[in-house]
C-alpha positions as CSV (number, residue, x, y, z in Angstrom):
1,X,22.8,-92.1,-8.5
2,X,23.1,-91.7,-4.8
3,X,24.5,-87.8,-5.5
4,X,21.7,-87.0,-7.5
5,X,19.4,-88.0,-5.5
6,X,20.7,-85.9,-2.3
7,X,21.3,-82.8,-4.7
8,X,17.4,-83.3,-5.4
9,X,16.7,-83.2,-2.1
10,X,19.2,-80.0,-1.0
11,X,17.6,-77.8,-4.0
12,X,14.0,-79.1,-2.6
13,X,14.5,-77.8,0.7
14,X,16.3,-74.8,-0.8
15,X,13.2,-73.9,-2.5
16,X,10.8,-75.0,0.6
17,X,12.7,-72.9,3.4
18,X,14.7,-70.5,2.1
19,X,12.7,-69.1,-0.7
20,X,9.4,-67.9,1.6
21,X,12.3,-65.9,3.8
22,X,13.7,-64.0,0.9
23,X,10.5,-63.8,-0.7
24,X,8.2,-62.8,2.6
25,X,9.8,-59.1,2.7
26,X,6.4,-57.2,1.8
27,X,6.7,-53.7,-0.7
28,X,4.8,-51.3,0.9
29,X,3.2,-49.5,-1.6
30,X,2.7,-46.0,1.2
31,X,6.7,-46.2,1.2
32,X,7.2,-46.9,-2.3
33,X,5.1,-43.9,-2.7
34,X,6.4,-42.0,-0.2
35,X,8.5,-39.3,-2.1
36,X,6.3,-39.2,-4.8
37,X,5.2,-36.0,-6.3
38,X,3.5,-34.0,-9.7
39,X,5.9,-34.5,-12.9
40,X,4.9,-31.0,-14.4
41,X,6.1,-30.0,-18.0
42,X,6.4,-25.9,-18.5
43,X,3.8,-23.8,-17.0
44,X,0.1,-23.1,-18.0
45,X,-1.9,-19.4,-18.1
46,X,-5.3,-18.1,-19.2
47,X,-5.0,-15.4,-21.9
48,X,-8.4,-13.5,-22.1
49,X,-9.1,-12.8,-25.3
50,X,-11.2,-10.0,-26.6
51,X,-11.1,-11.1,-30.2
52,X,-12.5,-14.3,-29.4
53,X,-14.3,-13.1,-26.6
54,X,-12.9,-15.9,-24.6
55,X,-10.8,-17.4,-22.1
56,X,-7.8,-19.2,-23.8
57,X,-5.6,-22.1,-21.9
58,X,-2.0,-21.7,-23.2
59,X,1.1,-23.8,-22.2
60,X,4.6,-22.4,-22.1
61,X,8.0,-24.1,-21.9
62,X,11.4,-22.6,-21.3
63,X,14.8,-23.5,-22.3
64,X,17.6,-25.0,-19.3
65,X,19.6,-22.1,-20.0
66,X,16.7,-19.2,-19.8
67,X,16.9,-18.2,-16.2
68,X,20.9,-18.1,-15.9
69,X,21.2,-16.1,-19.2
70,X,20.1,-13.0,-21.0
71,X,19.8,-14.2,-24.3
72,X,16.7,-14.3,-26.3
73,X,15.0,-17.6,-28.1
74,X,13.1,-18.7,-30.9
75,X,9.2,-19.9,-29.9
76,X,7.9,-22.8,-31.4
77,X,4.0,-21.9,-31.6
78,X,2.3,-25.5,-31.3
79,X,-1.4,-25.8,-32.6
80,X,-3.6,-28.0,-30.8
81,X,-1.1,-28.0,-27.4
82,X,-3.8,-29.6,-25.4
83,X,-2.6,-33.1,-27.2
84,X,0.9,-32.0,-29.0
85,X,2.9,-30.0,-26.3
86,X,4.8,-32.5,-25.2
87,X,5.7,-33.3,-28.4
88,X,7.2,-29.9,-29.0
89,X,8.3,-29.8,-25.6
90,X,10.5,-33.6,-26.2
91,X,12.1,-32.5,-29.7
92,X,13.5,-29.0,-27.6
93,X,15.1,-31.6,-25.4
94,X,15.9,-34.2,-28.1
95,X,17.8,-31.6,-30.3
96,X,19.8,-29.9,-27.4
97,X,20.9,-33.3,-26.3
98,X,24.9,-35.0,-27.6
99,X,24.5,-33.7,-31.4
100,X,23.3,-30.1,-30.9
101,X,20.6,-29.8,-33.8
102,X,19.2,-26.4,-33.4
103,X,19.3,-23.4,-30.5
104,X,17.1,-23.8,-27.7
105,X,13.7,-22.5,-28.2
106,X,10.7,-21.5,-26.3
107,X,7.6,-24.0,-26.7
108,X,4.1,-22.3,-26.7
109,X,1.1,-25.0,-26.6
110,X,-2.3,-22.9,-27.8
111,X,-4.6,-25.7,-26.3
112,X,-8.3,-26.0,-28.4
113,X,-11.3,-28.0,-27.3
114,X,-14.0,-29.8,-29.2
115,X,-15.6,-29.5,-31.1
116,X,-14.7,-25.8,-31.0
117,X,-11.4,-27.0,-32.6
118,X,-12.6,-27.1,-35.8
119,X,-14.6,-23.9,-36.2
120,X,-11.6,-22.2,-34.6
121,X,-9.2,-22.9,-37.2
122,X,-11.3,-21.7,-40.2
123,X,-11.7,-18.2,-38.9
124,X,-9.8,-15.2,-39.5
125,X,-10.6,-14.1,-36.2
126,X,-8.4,-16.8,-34.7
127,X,-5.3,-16.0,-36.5
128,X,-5.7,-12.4,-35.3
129,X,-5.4,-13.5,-31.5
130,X,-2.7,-15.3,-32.0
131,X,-0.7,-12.0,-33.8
132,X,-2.2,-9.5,-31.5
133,X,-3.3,-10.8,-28.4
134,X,-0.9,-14.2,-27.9
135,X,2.7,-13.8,-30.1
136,X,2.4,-10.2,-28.2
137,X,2.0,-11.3,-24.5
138,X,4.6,-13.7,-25.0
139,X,6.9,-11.2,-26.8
140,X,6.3,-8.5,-23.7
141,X,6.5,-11.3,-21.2
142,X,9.7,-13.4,-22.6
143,X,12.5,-12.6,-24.0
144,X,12.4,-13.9,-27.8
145,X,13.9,-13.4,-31.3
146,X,11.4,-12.8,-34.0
147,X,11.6,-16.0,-35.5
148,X,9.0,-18.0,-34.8
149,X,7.5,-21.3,-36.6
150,X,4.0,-22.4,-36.3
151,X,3.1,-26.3,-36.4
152,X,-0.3,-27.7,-36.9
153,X,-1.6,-30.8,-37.4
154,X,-4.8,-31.8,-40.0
155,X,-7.2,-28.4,-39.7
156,X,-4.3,-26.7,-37.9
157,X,-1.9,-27.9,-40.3
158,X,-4.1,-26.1,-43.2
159,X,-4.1,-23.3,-40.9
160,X,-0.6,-22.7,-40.5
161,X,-0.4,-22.9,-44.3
162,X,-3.3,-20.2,-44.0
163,X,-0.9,-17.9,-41.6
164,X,1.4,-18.3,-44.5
165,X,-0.9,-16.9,-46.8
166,X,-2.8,-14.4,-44.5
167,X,0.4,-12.9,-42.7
168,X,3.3,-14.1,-44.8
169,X,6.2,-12.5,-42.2
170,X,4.2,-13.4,-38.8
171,X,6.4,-16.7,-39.0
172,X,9.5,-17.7,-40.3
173,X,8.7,-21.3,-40.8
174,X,5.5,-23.0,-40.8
175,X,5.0,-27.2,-40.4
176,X,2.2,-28.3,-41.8
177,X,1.2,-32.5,-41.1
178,X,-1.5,-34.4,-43.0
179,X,-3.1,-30.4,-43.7
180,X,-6.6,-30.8,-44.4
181,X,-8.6,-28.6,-45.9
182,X,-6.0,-27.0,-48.2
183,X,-8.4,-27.7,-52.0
184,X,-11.6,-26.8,-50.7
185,X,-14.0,-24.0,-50.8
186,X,-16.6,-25.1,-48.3
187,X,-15.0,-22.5,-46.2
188,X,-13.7,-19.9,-48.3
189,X,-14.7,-18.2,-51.7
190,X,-10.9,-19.6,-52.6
191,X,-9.4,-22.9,-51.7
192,X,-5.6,-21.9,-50.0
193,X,-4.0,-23.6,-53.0
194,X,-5.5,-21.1,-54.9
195,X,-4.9,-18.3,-52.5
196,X,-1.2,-19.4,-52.2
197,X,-0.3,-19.4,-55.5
198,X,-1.8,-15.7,-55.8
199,X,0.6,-14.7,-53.1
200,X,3.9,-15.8,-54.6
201,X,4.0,-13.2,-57.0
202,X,5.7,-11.1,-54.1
203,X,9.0,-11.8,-52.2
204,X,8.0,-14.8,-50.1
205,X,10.7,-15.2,-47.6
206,X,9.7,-18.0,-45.4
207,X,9.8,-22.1,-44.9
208,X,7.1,-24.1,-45.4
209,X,7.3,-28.2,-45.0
210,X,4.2,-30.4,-45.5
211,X,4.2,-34.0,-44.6
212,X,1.5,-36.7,-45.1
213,X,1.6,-40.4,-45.2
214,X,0.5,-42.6,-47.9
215,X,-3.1,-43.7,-47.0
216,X,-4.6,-40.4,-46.1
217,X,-7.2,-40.1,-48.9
218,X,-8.5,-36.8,-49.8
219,X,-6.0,-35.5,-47.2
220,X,-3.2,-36.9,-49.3
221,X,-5.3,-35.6,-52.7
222,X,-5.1,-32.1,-51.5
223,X,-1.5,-32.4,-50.7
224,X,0.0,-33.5,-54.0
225,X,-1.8,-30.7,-55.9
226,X,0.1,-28.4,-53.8
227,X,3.0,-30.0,-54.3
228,X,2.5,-29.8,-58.0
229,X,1.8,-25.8,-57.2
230,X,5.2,-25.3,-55.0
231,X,7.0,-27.0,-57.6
232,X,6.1,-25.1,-60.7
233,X,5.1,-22.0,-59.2
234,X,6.9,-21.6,-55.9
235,X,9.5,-18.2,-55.8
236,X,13.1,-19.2,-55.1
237,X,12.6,-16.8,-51.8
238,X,10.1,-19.7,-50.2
239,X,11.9,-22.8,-49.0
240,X,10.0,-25.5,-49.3
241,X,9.9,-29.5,-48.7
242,X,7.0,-31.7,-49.1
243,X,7.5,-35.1,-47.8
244,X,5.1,-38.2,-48.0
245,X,6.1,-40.1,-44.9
246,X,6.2,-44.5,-45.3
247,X,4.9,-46.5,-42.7
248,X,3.0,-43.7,-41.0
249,X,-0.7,-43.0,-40.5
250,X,-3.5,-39.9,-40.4
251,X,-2.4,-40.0,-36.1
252,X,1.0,-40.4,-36.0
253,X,2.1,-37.7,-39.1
254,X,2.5,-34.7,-36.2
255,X,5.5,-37.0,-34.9
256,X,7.4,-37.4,-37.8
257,X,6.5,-33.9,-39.4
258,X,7.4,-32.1,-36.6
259,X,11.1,-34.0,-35.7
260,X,11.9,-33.5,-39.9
261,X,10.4,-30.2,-40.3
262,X,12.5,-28.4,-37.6
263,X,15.6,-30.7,-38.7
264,X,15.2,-28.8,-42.0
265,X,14.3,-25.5,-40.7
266,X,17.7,-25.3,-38.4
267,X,19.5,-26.5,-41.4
268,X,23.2,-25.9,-40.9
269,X,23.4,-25.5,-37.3
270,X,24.1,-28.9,-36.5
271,X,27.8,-29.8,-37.2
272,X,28.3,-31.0,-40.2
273,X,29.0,-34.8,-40.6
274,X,28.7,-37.7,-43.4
275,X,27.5,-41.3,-42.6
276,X,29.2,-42.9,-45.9
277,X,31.4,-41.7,-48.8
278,X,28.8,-42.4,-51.5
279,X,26.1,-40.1,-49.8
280,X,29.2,-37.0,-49.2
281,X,30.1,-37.3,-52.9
282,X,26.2,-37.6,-54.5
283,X,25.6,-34.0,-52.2
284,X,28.6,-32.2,-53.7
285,X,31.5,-33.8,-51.8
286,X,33.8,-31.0,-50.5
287,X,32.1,-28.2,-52.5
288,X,28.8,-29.2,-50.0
289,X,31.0,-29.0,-47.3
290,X,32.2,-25.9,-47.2
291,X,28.8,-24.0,-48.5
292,X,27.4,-25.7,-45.6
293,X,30.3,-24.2,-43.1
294,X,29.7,-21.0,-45.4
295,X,25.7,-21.2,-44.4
296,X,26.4,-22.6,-40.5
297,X,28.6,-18.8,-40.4
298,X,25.9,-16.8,-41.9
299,X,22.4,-18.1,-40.4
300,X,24.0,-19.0,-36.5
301,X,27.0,-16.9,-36.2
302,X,29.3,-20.0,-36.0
303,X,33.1,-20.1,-37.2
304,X,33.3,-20.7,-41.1
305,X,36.1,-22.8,-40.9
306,X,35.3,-26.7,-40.6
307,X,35.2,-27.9,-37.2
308,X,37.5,-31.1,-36.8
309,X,34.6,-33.5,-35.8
310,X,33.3,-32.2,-39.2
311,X,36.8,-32.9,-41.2
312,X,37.6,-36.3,-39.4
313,X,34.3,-37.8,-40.0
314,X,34.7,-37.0,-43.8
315,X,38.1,-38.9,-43.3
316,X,36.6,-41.7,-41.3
317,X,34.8,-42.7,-44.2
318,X,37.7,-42.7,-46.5
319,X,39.2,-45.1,-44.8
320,X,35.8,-46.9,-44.0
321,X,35.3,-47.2,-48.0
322,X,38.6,-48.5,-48.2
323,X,39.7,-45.9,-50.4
324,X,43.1,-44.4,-50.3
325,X,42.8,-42.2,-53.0
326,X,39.9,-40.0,-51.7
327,X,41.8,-40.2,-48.4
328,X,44.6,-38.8,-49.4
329,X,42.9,-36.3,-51.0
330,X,41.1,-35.0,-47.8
331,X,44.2,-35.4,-45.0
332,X,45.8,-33.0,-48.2
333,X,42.7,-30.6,-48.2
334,X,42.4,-30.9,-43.9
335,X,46.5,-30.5,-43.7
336,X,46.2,-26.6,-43.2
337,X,43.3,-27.0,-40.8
338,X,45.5,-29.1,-38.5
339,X,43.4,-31.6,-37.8
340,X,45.7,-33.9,-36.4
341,X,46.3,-31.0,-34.1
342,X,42.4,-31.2,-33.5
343,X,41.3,-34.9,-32.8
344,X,41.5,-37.7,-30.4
345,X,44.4,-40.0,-29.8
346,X,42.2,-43.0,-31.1
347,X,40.9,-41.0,-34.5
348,X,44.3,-40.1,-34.9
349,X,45.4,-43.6,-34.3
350,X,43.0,-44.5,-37.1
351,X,44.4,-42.6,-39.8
352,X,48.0,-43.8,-38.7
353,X,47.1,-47.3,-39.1
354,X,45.5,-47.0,-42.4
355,X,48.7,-45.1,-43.8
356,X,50.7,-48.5,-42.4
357,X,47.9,-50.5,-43.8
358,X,49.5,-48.8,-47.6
359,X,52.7,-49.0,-46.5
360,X,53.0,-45.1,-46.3
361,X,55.0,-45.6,-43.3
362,X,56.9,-41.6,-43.4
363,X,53.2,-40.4,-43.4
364,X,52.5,-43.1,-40.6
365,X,55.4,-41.8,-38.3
366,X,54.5,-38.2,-39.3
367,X,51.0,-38.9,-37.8
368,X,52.5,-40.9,-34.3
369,X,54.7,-37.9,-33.9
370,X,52.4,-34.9,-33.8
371,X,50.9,-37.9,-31.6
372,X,53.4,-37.5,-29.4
373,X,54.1,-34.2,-28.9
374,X,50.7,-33.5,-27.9
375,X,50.6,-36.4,-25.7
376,X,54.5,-36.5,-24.3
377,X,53.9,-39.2,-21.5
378,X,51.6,-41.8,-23.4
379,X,54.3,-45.0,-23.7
380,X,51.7,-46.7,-26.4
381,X,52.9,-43.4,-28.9
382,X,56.2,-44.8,-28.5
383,X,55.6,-48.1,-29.1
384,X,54.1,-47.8,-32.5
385,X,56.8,-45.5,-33.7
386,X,59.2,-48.4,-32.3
387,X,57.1,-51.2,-34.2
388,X,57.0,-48.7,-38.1
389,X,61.3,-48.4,-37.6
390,X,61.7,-51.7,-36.9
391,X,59.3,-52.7,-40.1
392,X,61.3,-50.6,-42.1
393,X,64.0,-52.4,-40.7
394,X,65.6,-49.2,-38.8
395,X,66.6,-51.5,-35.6
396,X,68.6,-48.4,-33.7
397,X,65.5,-46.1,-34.2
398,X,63.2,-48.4,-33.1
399,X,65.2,-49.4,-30.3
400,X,65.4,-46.2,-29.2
401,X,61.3,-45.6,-29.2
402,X,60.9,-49.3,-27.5
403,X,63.5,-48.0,-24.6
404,X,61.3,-44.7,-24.0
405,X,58.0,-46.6,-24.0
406,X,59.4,-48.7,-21.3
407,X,60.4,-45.6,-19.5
408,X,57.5,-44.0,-19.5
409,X,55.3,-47.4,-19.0
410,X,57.5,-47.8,-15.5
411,X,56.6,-44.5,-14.2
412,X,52.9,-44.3,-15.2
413,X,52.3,-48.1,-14.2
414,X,51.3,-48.8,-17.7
415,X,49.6,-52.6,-17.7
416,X,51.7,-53.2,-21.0
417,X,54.9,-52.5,-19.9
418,X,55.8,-56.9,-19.7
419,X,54.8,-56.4,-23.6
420,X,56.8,-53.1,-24.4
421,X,59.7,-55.1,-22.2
422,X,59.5,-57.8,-23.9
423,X,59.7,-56.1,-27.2
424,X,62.5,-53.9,-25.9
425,X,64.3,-56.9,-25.2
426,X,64.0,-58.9,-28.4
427,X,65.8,-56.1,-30.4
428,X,68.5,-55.4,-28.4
429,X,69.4,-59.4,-28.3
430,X,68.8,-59.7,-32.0
């Protein structure tokens, strides 16, 4: 009792003297503050536009790589930029970041204020300043490709379907979220459902996606009679998706529109991978794989043959599924794309550990040995081919392997060299 007591009364006087000292250092907010300075996203002009016969405030974002190259960029024409720049501005960084998801692209933000907004986006006059007066300036001032996609959001997300029907080659793709009006006439002597369907009669080579979520009302209304139009009606030239978004809402549709509509309009740039065996064989299995590699060639100038990450991960979930027999069947199709050649000592590893698990041990010591030649000092190599001879019973082989992985263990200062010792030493008593 006595000990408790005098703890007690230590952590009491901990707390009563020593807390006020480490506690009493002040944060001075000046030098807290002291190096701060303006975060600033992309750069912001004034276009003066004689079509509007006004001032426009536009917002422009460059790729890393634009000043320390001399190649030329998509541009990402963002509708309302005054609240959805950034937005543009995040998914060029977001799809440039580990998984590479599309090329870098300019981002343009064509601010609006209200409640001109609205007006704006209902006139013809509008569409013609961006063609003429704005895609021009940016085209003469930056270097760009001609493909261009326009996103809008609710009126500008009818208007961009409106660019699609008014100038069907301006842009190459057009996002269109919770689009509002797109079925009626206040505006217009024809709804743009109508005036799209009267266009499709002609070689429509563009890509449209419409989102909305699930509560939207006449917003959603609007949108499913299109849909009903694009699927009966819509050329084979137009690629299209419509999308009705769960668990979103009227405000947060330009979010999730925007991330899955340039996902799908940069189709095939990304590498190609699978995240289960099921999904790879329900889209076409190895067929899919290679039309994919065939469109990845055609659209972004990449190699046609599959890229290793591409084969393992198809591989990967062989072995996942625990399924031999489709595993086999791919490290037969991948055997002339050397992909052991091509991956990691750990994904190589893998597969050399699922052919032990089936007792394919020749396949398993095939695998440790193009291991090993590519990696002639790594004493673990070694050790696993020592381990497969010595379950096959092959004592002289395997003694030979355990004698090298201690060799090389000595001179590289391996932390498992007691283990491959120890190993070593068991088979030559034995």
């Amino acid at each position: 009792m006595n000990i408790m007591i005098k703890k007690i009364f230590f952590t009491v006087i901990l707390l009563v003297f020593v807390s006020p000292i480490v506690c009493s250092k002040h944060i001075d907010s000046k030098e807290l503050y002291a190096n701060e300075s303006d975060n600033i996203v992309g750069k912001k002009f004034t276009l003066s536009s004689k079509i509007l016969a006004e001032d426009r405030d536009i917002q422009i974002f460059l790729p890393e790589s634009y000043h320390s190259s001399e190649q030329r960029y998509p541009v990402l024409y963002m509708l309302d930029g005054q609240r959805l720049f950034t937005l543009g501005v995040s998914l060029s960084q977001s799809f440039r970041s580990t998984v590479k998801m599309s090329p870098e692209f300019i981002v343009v933000g064509i601010n609006n204020k209200y409640p001109d907004r609205f007006s704006n986006f209902v006139k013809a006059e509008f569409l013609e300043f961006i063609d003429q007066e704005l895609i021009a300036s940016i085209d003469q001032n930056y270097r760009t490709t001609e493909e261009r996609i326009l996103f809008g959001w609710e009126f500008g997300g009818a208007f961009a379907i409106e660019s699609l029907i008014s100038k069907p080659t301006l842009f190459s793709g057009h996002i269109a979220a919770s689009p509002y009006p797109i079925d009626e006439t206040w505006f217009a002597k024809q709804n743009r459902i109508e005036q799209l369907e009267s266009i499709f009669k002609t070689d429509l080579k563009s890509y449209l996606y419409v989102a909305v979520s699930e509560g939207e009302g006449s917003v959603l209304v609007g949108t499913e009679k299109l849909n009903t139009l694009l699927e009966e009606k819509a050329p084979e030239s137009l690629r299209w998706i419509y999308r009705v978004l769960p668990g979103e809402e009227h405000l947060s549709t330009p979010h999730a529109s925007l991330f899955q509509g340039l996902k799908n309009y940069f189709y095939g740039y990304k590498v190609f991978q699978i995240s289960g065996l099921e999904q790879f064989q329900k889209a076409g299995g190895l067929n899919n794989f290679y039309a994919y590699n065939k469109i990845r060639a055609q659209r972004f100038g990449f190699d046609e043959k599959p890229e290793a990450w591409s084969m393992f991960t198809i591989v990967r979930n062989a072995i996942r599924a625990d399924s031999f027999e489709q595993f086999e069947l791919f490290m037969n199709e991948f055997k002339s794309s050397d992909l052991l050649t091509k991956i990691n000592l750990s994904r190589s590893n893998l597969i050399a550990q699922y052919y032990l698990q089936y007792k394919q041990n020749n396949k398993a010591i095939g695998v440790f040995q193009i291991m090993a030649t590519a990696n002639p000092d790594n004493a673990k190599i070694q050790h696993e081919l020592g381990k497969v001879y010595l379950s096959m019973n092959n004592k002289e082989t395997a003694k030979v392997y355990y004698q090298k992985a201690v060799e090389l263990a000595e001179k590289s200062k391996d932390k498992k060299l007691s283990e491959y010792q120890r190993d070593l030493n068991k088979i030559s008593a034995g």
